[in-house]
C-alpha positions as CSV (number, residue, x, y, z in Angstrom):
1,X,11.3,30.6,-30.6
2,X,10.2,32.7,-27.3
3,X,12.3,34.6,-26.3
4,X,13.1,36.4,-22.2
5,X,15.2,39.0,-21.4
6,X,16.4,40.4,-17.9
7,X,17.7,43.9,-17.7
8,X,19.6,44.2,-14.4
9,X,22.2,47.0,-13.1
10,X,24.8,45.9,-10.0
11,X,23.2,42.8,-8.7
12,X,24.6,39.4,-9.4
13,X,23.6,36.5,-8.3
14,X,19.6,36.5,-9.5
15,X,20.0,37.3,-13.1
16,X,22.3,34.6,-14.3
17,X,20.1,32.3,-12.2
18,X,17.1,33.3,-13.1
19,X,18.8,33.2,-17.2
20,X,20.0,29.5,-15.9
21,X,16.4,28.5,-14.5
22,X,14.3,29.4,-17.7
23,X,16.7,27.4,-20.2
24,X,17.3,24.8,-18.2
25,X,13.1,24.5,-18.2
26,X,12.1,25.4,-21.7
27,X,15.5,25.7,-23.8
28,X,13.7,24.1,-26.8
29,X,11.2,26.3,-27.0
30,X,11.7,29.3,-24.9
31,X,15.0,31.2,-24.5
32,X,15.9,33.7,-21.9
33,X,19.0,35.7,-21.7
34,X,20.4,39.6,-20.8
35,X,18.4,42.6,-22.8
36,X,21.0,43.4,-25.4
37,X,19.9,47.0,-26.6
38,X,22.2,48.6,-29.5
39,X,19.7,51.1,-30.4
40,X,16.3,52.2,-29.8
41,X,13.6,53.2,-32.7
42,X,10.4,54.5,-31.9
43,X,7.9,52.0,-32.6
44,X,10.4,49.4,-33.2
45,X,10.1,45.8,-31.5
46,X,12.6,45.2,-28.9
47,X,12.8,41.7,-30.0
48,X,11.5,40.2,-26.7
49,X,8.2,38.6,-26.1
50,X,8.9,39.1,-22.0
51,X,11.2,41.9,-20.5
52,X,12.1,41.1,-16.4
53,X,13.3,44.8,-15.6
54,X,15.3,45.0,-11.9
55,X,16.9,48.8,-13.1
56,X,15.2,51.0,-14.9
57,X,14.1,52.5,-11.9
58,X,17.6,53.8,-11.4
59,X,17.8,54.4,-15.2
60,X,15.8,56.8,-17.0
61,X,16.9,55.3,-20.4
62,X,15.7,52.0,-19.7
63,X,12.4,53.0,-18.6
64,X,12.3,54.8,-22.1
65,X,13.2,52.2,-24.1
66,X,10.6,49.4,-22.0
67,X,7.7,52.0,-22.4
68,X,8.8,51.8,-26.0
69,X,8.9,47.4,-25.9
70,X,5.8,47.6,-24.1
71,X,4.3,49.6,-26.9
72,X,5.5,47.1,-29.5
73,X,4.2,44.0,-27.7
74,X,6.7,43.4,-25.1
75,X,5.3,41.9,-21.7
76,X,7.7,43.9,-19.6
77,X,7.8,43.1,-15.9
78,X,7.0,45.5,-14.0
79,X,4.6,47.6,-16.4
80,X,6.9,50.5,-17.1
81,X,4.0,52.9,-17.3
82,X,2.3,51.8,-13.6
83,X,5.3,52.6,-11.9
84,X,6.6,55.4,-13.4
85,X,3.3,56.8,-11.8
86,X,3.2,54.4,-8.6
87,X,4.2,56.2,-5.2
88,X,4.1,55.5,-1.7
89,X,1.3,57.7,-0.5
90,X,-1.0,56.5,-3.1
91,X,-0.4,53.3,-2.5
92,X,-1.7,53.6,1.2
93,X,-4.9,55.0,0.3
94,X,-5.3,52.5,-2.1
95,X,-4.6,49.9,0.6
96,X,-7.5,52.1,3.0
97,X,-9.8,51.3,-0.2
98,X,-9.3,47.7,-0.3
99,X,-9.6,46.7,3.3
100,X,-6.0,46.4,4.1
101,X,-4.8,48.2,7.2
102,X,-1.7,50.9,6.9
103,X,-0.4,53.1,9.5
104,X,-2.3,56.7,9.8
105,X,-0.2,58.5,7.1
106,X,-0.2,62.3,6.1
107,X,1.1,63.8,3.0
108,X,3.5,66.6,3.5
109,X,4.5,69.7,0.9
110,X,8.2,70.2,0.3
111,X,10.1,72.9,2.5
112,X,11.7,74.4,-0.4
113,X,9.5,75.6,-3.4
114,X,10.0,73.4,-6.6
115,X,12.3,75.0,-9.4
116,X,10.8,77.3,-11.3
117,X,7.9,78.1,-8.6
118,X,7.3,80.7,-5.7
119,X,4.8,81.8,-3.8
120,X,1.8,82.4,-6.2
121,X,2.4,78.8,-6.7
122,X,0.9,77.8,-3.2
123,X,-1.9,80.2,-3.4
124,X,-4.2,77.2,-2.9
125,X,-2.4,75.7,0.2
126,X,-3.9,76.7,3.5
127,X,-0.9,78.2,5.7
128,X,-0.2,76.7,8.2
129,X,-1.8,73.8,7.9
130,X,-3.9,72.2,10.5
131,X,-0.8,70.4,12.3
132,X,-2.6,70.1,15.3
133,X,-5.1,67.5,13.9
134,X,-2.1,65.8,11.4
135,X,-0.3,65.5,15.0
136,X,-3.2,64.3,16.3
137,X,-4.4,61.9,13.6
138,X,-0.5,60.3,13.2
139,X,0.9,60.9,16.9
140,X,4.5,60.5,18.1
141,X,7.0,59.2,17.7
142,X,6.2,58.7,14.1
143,X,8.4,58.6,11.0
144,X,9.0,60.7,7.7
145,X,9.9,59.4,4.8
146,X,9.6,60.5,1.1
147,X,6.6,60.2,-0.8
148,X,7.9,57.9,-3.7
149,X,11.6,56.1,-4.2
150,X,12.4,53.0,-2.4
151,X,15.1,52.3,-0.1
152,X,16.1,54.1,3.0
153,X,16.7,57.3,2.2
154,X,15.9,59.9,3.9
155,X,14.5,58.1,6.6
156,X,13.8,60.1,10.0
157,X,12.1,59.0,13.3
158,X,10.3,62.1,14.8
159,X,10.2,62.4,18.3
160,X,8.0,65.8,18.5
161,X,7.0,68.4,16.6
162,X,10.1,70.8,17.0
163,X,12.0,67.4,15.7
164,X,9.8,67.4,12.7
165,X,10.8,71.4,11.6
166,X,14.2,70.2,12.8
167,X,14.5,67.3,10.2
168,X,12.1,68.7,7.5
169,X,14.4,71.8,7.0
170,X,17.0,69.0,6.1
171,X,14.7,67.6,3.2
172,X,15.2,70.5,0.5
173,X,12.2,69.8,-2.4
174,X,11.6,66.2,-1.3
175,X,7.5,65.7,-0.7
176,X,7.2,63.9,2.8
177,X,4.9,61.6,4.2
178,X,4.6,61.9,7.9
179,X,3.4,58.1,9.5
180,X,2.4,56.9,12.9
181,X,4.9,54.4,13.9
182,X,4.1,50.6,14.5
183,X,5.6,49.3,17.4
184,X,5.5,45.8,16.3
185,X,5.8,42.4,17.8
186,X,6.8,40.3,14.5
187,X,7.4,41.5,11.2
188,X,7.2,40.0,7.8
189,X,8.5,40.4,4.3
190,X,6.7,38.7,1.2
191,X,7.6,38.2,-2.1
192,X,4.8,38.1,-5.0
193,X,5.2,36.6,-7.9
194,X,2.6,37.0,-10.9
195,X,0.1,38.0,-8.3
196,X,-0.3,34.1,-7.3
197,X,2.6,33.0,-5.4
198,X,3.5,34.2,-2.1
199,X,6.8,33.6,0.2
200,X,5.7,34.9,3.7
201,X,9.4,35.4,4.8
202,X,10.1,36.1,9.1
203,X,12.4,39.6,8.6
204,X,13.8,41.8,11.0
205,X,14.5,45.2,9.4
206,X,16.5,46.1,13.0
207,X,19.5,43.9,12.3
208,X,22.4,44.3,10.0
209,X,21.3,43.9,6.6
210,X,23.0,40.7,5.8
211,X,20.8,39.1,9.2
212,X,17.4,40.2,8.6
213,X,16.1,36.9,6.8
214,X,17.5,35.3,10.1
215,X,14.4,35.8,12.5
216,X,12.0,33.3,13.3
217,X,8.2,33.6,13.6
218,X,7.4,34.7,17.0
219,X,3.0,33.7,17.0
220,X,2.9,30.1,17.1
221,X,-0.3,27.8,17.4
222,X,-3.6,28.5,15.5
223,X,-3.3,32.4,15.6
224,X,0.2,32.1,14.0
225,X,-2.0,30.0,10.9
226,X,-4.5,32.2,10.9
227,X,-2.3,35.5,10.9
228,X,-0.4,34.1,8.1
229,X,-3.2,33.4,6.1
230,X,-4.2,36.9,6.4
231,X,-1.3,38.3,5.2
232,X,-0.9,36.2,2.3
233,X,-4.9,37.7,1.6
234,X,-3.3,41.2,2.0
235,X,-0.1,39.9,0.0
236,X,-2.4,38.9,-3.1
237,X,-5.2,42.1,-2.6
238,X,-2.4,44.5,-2.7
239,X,-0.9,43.1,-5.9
240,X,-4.1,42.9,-8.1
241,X,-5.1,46.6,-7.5
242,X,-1.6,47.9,-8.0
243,X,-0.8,45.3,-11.0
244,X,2.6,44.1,-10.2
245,X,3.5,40.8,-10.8
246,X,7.1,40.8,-9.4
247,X,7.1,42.6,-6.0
248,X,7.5,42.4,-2.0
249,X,5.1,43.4,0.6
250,X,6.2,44.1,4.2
251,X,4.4,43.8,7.3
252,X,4.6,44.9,10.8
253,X,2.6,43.3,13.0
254,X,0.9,45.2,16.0
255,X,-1.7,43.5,18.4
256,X,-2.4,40.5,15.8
257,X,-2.5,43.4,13.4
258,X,-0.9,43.2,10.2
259,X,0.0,46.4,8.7
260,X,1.1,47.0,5.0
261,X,4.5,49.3,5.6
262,X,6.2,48.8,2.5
263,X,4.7,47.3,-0.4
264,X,5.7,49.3,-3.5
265,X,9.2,47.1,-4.1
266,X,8.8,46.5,-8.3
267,X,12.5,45.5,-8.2
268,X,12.8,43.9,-4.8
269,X,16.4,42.3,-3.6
270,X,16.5,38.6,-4.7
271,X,20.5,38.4,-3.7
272,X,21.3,34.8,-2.3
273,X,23.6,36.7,0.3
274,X,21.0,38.8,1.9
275,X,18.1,36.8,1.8
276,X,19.5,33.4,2.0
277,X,19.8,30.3,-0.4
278,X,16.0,28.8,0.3
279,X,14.8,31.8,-0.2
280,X,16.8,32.7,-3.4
281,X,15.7,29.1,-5.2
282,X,12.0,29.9,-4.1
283,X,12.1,33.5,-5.9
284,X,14.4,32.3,-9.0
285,X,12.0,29.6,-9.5
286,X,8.9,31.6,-8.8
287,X,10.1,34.3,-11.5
288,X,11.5,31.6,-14.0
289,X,7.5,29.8,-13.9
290,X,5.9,33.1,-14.2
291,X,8.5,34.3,-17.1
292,X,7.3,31.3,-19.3
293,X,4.0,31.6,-18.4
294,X,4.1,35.4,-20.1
295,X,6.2,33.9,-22.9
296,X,3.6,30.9,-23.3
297,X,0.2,33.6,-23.4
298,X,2.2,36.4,-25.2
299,X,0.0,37.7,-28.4
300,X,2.4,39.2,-31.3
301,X,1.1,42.2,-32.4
302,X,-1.3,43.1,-29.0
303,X,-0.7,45.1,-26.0
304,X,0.8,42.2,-23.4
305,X,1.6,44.2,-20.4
306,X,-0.6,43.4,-17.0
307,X,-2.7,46.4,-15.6
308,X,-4.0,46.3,-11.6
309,X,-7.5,46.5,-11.3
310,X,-7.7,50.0,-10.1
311,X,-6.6,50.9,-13.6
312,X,-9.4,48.5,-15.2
313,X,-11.6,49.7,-12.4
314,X,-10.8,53.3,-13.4
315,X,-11.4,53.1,-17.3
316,X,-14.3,51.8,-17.3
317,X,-15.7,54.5,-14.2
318,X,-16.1,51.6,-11.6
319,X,-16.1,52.5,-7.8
320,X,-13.2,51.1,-5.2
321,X,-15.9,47.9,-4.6
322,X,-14.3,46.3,-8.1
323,X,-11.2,46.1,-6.7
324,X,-12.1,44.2,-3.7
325,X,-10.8,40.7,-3.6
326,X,-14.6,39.1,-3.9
327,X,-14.8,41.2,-6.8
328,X,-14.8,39.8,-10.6
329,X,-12.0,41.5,-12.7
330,X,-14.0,44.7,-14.0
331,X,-16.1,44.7,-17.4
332,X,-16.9,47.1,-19.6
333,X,-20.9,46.9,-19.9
334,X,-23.1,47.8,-22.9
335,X,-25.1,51.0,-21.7
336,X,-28.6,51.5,-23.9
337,X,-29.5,54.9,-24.5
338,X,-32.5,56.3,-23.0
């Protein structure tokens, strides 16, 4: 017997359906319930063939104990190790790699030093730094936000440059990315699941949170079948190089431009009271398929976790063209001596 296990925090209403979906598919051969942990044993099995994780983000413990699955076999979804390294600024230049555009983004060091650091530590950081050409290269109003996390924390809109020293000085040892604002004319959020299917969803991220799934598509006609066939391109592209199989990918859309805003969302809201009840079967459905199809091609005894091509790309010292959507998933190749 198979067997799936969702570990969740606060939410509700996606775990027990998601539990619901999978034995109501393959209760004879598969099982799926919640991750029951009573202890954890380096290099012990965690007793699950497939791990869904929607917490251990928030939890350091659970992202111990799924690096520690993952180790023994588990296929945990989201790989544990990827994102515990995944962050929003790499993720845009990965995106400038792969063809997929991204607002012009800057990295920013933190305005207080990190613990245990001073100024010795920066003796390899140009002061200042050239912030007429970042000003120039991101332009205002723009928005800073930090490097890695999700959510909207710590959010700012900057108007000028004396608003940016304003706002930074409230940002203590965060790392800030400083981004050229889109002012868009439709916007879209897209749910990918096992890097195959796609739910191009019409969002507004200006309304109340509970109304954001409530906009319609604004492009209509060919160019509103065409732009959504590019972003479901993007949607897929992004997904293979990082290696998520359970993620959303947001859009704003500029000009007939999509660009990629916010697309590292390993644990993406799938509550039927924010993003509605079509939208909640779709994703319960699309996680329940992909769940037993992990189950179905698990291998006892092997690594089972999915890695994005970059990493593949990377081990095997292959260039950014293998992870281009034309490209075959990277080989290792047999080198002769000379």
């Amino acid at each position: 017997m198979k067997k799936i296990g969702i570990l969740y925090g606060q939410e509700n209403t996606f775990p027990q359906a998601f539990v619901d979906r999978v034995n109501q598919k393959e209760g004879a051969t598969i099982v799926a319930e919640s991750v029951s942990i009573d202890k954890v044993v380096q290099g012990e099995t965690s007793g699950y063939d497939v791990i869904i994780d929607r917490i251990s983000q928030d939890v350091p413990f659970y992202r111990a104990y799924l690096k520690n699955a993952a180790l023994c076999g588990t296929a945990v979804i989201n790989n544990p190790f990827w994102w515990s390294a995944d962050e929003k600024f790499f993720n845009n230049a990965l995106a400038v790699k792969i063809g997929v555009p991204v607002p012009n983004t800057v990295l920013m060091p933190s305005r207080e030093h990190p613990a245990d650091t001073g100024e010795n530590s920066f003796r390899n950081l140009k002061m200042p730094m050239d912030w007429d050409g970042i000003f120039k290269y991101v332009g205002f109003p723009a928005y800073m936000k930090p490097h890695a996390g999700g959510g909207w924390k710590s959010v700012y809109k900057i108007d000028d440059r004396n608003d940016l020293w304003e706002k930074h000085g409230e940002t203590d040892q965060l790392v800030m990315l400083l981004q050229e604002e889109i002012v868009f004319d439709d916007y879209f959020r897209c749910y990918c699941i096992g890097q195959e299917d796609v739910r191009i969803m019409s969002y507004e991220p200006r309304n109340p949170h509970h109304l954001r799934y409530a906009s319609e598509i604004k492009t209509q006609g060919p160019a509103a079948k065409k732009l959504l066939e590019t972003i479901h391109d993007y949607v897929i592209r992004l997904n293979k190089a990082l290696g998520y199989d359970f993620n959303t990918v947001e859009f704003a859309i500029r000009e007939g431009i999509p660009y990629a805003i916010d697309f590292c969302n390993p644990a993406p809201d799938a509550d039927v009271n924010s993003v509605g009840q079509e939208n909640f079967e779709w994703v319960v459905e699309a996680a329940a398929n992909m769940a037993i199809r992990k189950a179905n091609a698990h291998k006892e005894g092997q690594m089972n976790l999915t890695w994005g091509t970059f990493v593949q790309a990377s081990v095997i010292g292959l260039g950014p063209e293998a992870m281009m959507p034309d490209a075959e998933t990277p080989k290792k190749t047999s080198r002769k001596a000379k």
